[in-house]
LUMBAMI-802887 format. One record per atom (N, C-alpha, C): x, y, z; residue in one letter. Coordinates in steps of 0.001 Angstrom, whole numbers, padded with zeros to 6 digits, always signed. Last residue first. Example, Ala and Ser with C-alpha at 12.3 -4.5 7.8 and 13.67 -1.06 7.14 Angstrom:
<nodes>
+012850-002250+007080s;+013670-001060+007140s;+012900+000030+007870s;+013190-005690+007800a;+012300-004500+007800a;+013200-003300+007800a;
</nodes>
This chain:
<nodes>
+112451+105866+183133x;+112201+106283+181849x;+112583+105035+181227x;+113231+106023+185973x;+112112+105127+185670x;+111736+105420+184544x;+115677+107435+186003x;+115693+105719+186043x;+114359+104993+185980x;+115037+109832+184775x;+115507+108738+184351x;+115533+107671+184697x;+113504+111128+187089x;+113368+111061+185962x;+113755+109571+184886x;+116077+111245+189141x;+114994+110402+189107x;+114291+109683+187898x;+117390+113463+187315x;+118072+111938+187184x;+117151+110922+187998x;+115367+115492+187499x;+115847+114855+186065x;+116288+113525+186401x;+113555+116042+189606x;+114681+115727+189729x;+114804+114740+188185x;+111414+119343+189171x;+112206+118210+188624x;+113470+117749+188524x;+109905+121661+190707x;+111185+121515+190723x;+111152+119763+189820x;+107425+124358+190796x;+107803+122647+190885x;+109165+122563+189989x;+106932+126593+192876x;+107296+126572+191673x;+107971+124812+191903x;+104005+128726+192928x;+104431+127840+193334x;+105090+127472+191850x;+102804+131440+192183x;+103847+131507+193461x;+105038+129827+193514x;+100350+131350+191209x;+101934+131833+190329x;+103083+131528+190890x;+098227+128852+192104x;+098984+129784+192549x;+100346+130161+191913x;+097085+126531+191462x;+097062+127890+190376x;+097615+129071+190859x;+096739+125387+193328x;+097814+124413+192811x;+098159+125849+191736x;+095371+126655+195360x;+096841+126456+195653x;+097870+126291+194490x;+092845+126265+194490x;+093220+127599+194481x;+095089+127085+194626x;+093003+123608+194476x;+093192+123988+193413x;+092820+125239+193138x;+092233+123477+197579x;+093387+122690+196705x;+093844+123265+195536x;+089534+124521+197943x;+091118+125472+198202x;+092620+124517+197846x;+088404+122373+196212x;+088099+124078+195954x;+089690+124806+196649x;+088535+120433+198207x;+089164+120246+197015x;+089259+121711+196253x;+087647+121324+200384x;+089198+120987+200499x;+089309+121104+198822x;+084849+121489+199748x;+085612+122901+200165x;+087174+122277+199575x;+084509+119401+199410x;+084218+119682+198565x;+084906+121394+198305x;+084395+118046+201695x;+085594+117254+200863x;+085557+118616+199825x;+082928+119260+203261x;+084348+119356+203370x;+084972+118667+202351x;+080380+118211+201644x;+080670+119923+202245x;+082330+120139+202511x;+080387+115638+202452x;+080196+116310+201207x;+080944+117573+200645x;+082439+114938+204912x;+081093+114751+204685x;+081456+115938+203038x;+085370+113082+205217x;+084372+113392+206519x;+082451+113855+205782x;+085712+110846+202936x;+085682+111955+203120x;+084475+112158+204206x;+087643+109379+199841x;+086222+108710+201016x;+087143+110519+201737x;+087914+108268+196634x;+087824+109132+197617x;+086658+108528+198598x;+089386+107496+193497x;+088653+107148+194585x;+088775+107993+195706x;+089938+107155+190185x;+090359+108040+191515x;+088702+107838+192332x;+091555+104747+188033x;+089670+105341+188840x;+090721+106171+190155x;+093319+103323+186818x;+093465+104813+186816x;+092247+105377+187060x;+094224+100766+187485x;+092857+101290+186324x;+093099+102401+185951x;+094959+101122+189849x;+095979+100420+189227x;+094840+101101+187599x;+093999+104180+191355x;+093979+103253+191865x;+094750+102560+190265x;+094516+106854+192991x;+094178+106953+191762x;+094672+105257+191848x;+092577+108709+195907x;+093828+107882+195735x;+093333+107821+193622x;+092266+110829+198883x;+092052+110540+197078x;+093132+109525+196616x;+090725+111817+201380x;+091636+110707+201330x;+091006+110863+199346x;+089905+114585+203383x;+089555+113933+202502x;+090407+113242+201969x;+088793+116313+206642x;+089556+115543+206102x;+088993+114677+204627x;+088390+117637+209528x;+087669+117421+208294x;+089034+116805+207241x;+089647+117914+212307x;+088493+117310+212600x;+087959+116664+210803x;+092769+115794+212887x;+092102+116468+211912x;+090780+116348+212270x;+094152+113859+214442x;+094794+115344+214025x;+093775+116289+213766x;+092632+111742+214281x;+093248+111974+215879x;+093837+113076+215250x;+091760+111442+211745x;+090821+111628+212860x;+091079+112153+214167x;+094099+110283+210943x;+093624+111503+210275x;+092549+112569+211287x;+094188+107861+212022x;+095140+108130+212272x;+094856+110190+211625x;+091632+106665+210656x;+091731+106952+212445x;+092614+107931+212613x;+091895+106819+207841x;+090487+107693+209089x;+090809+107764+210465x;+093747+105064+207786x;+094015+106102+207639x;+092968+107066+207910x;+092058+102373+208761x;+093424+103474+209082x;+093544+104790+209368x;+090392+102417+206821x;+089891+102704+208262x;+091120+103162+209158x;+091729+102401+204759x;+091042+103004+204615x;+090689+103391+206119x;+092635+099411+204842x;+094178+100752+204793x;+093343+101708+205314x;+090289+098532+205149x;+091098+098103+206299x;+092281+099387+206124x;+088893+098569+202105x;+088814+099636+204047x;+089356+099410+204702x;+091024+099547+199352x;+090696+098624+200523x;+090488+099378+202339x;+088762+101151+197359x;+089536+101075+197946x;+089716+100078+199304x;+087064+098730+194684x;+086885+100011+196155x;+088218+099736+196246x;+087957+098067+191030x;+088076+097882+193147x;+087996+098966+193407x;+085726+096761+188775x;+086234+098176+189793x;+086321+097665+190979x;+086336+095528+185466x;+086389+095429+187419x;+086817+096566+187820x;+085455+094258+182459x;+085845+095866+183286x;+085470+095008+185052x;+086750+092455+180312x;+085817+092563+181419x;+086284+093690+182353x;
</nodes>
């Protein structure tokens, strides 16, 4: 039997407030126990930009990701 949880609004309304008092635009993504990625977001237009200059960033040559191997391990 397939179940989809929303994200819970109470963390959700939180984290809008606490985002709200910094930020006028803002977008929240989570990847939930299922593996559904969920999102809530000031309006269409901004989530949609953010995500566009996100993944100008992530394709940037510039950036270079580091792996802590012995982390690695203890959850291997």
């Amino acid at each position: 039997m397939w179940k989809h949880q929303k994200m819970n609004e109470e963390i959700i309304a939180k984290l809008k407030e606490i985002l709200g008092e910094h930020y006028p635009n803002y977008i929240i993504i989570v990847l939930d126990e299922e593996g559904e990625v969920q999102s809530d977001y000031t309006t269409v237009s901004v989530a949609r930009m953010l995500l566009r200059e996100a993944s100008l960033d992530f394709r940037d040559d510039n950036i270079d990701i580091v792996w802590d191997e012995e982390e690695d391990e203890e959850y291997g």
